[in-house]
C-alpha positions in Angstrom: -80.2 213.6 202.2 -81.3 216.0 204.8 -82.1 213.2 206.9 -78.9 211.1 206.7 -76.8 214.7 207.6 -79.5 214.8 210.4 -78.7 211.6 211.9 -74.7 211.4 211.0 -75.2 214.3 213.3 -76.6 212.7 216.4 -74.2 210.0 216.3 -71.1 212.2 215.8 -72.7 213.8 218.9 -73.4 211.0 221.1 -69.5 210.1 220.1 -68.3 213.6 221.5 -70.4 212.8 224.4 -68.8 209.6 225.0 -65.2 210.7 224.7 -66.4 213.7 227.0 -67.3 211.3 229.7 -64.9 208.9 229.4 -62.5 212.0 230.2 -64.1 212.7 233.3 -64.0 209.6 234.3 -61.0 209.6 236.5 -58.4 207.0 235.8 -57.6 204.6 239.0 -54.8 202.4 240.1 -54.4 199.6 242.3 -53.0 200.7 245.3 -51.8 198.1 248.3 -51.4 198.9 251.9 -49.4 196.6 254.3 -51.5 195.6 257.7 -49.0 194.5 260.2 -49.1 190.7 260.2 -52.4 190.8 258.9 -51.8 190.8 254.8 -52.3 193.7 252.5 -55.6 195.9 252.0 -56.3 196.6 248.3 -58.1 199.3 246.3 -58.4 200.9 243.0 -57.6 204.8 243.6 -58.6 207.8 241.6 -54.8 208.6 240.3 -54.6 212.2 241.6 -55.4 211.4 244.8 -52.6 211.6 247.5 -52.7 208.9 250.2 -50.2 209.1 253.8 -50.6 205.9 256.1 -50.9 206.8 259.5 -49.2 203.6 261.5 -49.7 204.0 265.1 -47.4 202.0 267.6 -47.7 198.4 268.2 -49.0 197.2 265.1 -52.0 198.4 265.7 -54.7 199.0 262.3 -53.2 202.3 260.2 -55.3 204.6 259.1 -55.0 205.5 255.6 -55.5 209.5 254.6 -56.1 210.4 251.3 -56.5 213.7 250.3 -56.8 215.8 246.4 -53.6 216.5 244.4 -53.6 220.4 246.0 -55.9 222.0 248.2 -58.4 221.2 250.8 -61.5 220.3 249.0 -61.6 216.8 251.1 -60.3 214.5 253.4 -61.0 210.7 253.4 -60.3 208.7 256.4 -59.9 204.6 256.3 -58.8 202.2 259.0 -58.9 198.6 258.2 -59.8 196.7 261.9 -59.1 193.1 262.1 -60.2 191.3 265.2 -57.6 191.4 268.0 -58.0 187.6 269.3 -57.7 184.6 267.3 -60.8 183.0 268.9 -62.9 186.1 268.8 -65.7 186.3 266.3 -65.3 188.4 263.6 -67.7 191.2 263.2 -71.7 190.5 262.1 -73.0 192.4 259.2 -76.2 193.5 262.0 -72.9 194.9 264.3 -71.9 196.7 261.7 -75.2 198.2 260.9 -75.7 199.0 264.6 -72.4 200.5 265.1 -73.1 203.3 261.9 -76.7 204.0 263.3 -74.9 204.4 266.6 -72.9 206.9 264.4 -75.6 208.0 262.7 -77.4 209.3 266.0 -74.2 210.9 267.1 -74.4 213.0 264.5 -77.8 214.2 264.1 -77.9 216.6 266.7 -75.3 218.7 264.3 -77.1 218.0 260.8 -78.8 219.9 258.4 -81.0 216.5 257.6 -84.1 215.8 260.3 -83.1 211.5 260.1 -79.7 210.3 258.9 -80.7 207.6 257.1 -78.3 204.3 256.9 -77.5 203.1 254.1 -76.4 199.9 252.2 -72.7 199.6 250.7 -72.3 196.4 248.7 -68.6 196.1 248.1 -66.7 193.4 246.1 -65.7 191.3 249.4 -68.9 192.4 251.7 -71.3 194.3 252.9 -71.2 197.6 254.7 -73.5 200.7 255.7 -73.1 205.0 256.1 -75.2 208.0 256.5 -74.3 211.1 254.8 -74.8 213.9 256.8 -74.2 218.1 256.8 -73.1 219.9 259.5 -75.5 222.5 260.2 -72.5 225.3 261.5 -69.5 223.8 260.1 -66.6 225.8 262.2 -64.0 227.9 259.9 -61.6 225.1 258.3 -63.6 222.5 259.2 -65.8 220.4 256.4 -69.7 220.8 256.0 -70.4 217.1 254.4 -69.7 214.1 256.2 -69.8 210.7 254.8 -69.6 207.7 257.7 -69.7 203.8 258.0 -68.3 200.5 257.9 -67.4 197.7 255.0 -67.0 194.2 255.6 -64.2 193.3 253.5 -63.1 189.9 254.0 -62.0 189.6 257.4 -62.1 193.5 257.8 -64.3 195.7 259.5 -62.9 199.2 257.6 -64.1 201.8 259.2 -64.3 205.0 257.0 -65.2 209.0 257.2 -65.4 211.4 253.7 -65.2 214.6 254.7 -66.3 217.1 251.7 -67.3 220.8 251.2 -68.3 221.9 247.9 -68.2 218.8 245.7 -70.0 216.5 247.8 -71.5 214.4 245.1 -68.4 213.7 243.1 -65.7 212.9 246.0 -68.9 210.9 248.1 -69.5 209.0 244.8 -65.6 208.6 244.3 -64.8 207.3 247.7 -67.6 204.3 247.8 -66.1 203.4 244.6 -63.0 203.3 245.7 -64.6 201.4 248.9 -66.5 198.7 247.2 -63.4 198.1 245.2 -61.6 196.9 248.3 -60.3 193.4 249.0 -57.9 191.9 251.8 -55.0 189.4 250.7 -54.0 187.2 253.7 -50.6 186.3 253.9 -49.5 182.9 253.7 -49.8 180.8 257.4 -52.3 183.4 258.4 
C-alpha cells in the first residue's frame, strides 16, 4: 500500500506542477495594427502588456511601443517596414542578417559580452536574426539588456529593440514569442 500512496503522490505532484505552470504562462490575445495602405500587422500579445502606436506623418511605418501593465521593467520597440517602391525588391533574408550584424558591431563597443553573436528567429511567416547584448554602464533610467534584429514577415522587414533590466530572460523570451507569432494581412487590390 505504501507504494501506491507513494506514487498517487508523484502524480498529484506533477499535477500541482502543471496547474503551477500553466498559471505562469501568461495568457495572449490577438492584437491587429493598421499599416497605412499596407494591410494589418498581427500578433498574439501577452494580455498585461500595454501597447501605444507611434504614427509618424505621411503614412510612413508606425512604430508600435509596448510596455508592462505599471512600471518601467521594459520597453519593446516594433516598426513594421514595407518597401517604399512598387518595383523595388523586397528585402533578402542575407540583408537582413547583414543589417543586425551591422547592429550588432554598433553595439559591441558598449557591451558586457566580448562577440555579439547573431542569432536565428524563425517566425510563423519568415525568417529573422538579433543579438542580445548588455550595456556595460547603462546611464540612470536607462535599460542594461538590449535585445535587437529584424523578422521577415511576409512582405515585412519588422525591425525590433527589447529593452530589459532585471528580468531579461522572461520579457527577451516573451517578446520573440510574440515576434514569431506575427503575420501580415494584405488588403484586398494590394
Amino acid at each position: 500500500m505504501k507504494k501506491i500512496c507513494s506514487v498517487f503522490q508523484c502524480v498529484m505532484i506533477l499535477l500541482l506542477g502543471f496547474a503551477v505552470i500553466a498559471i505562469a504562462a501568461e495568457q495572449t490575445n490577438d492584437r491587429r495594427y493598421p499599416l497605412p495602405d499596407h494591410g494589418v500587422f498581427q500578433m498574439k500579445v501577452p494580455a498585461s502588456w500595454k501597447d501605444e502606436v507611434q504614427q509618424p506623418p505621411e503614412k510612413q511605418p508606425p512604430t508600435i511601443v509596448f510596455r508592462p501593465a505599471s512600471g518601467d521593467l521594459f520597453l519593446i520597440l516594433i516598426t513594421p517596414v514595407w518597401k517604399t517602391k512598387e518595383d523595388a525588391p523586397l528585402i533578402s533574408d542575407e540583408t537582413a542578417r547583414q543589417l543586425v550584424q551591422r547592429a550588432a558591431d554598433d553595439n559591441q563597443p558598449n557591451a558586457v559580452e566580448k562577440n555579439l553573436k547573431i542569432i536565428e528567429l524563425q517566425g510563423s511567416a519568415g525568417r529573422g536574426y538579433y543579438f542580445s547584448a548588455t550595456d556595460k554602464a547603462p546611464e540612470p533610467g536607462s535599460y542594461k539588456f538590449l535585445a535587437q534584429g529584424i523578422l521577415l514577415v511576409g512582405e515585412l522587414a519588422v525591425a525590433f529593440a527589447v529593452l530589459t533590466n532585471d528580468d531579461k530572460r522572461d520579457v527577451e523570451s516573451a517578446s520573440l514569442t510574440m515576434l514569431k507569432s506575427a503575420i501580415h494581412v494584405k488588403e484586398k487590390g494590394n
